[in-house]
C-alpha positions in Angstrom: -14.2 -20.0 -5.1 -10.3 -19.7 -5.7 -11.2 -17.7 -9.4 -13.3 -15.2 -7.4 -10.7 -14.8 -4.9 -8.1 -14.3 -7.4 -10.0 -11.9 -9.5 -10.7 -10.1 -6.5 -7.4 -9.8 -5.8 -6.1 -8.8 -8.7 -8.7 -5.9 -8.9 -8.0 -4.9 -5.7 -4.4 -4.5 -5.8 -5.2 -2.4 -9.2 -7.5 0.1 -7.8 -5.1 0.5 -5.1 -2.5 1.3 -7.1 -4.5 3.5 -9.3 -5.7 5.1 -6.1 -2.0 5.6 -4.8 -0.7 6.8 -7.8 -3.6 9.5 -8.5 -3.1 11.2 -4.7 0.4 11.8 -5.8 0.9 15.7 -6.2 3.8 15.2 -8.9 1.7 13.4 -10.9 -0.1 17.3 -12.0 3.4 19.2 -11.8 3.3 21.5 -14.7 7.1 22.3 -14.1 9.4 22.9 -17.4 11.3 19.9 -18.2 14.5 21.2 -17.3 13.4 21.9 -13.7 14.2 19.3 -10.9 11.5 18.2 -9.2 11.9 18.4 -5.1 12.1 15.0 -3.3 10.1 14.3 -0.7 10.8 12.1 2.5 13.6 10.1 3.1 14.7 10.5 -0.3 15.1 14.9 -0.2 18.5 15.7 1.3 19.2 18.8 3.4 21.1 21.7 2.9 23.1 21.7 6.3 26.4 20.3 6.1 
């Protein structure tokens, strides 16, 4: 029972991750490499001030 539940688990948190990172949209950002890529949330600063 406990080696099911762990490999469940485990798998789980992978496909999750795998799902997360795949609905990313910089993840299929043909930019140049010397362009900055914009931040998004909490971490893109404003331009006021």
């Amino acid at each position: 029972m406990i080696d099911m539940f762990s490999l469940l688990l485990s798998h789980s948190l992978l496909l999750l991750a795998f799902w997360r990172l795949r609905s990313r949209d910089d993840l299929d950002d043909e930019a140049e490499p010397g362009m900055a890529h914009r931040a998004r949330g909490f971490a893109r600063q404003s331009d006021e001030g």
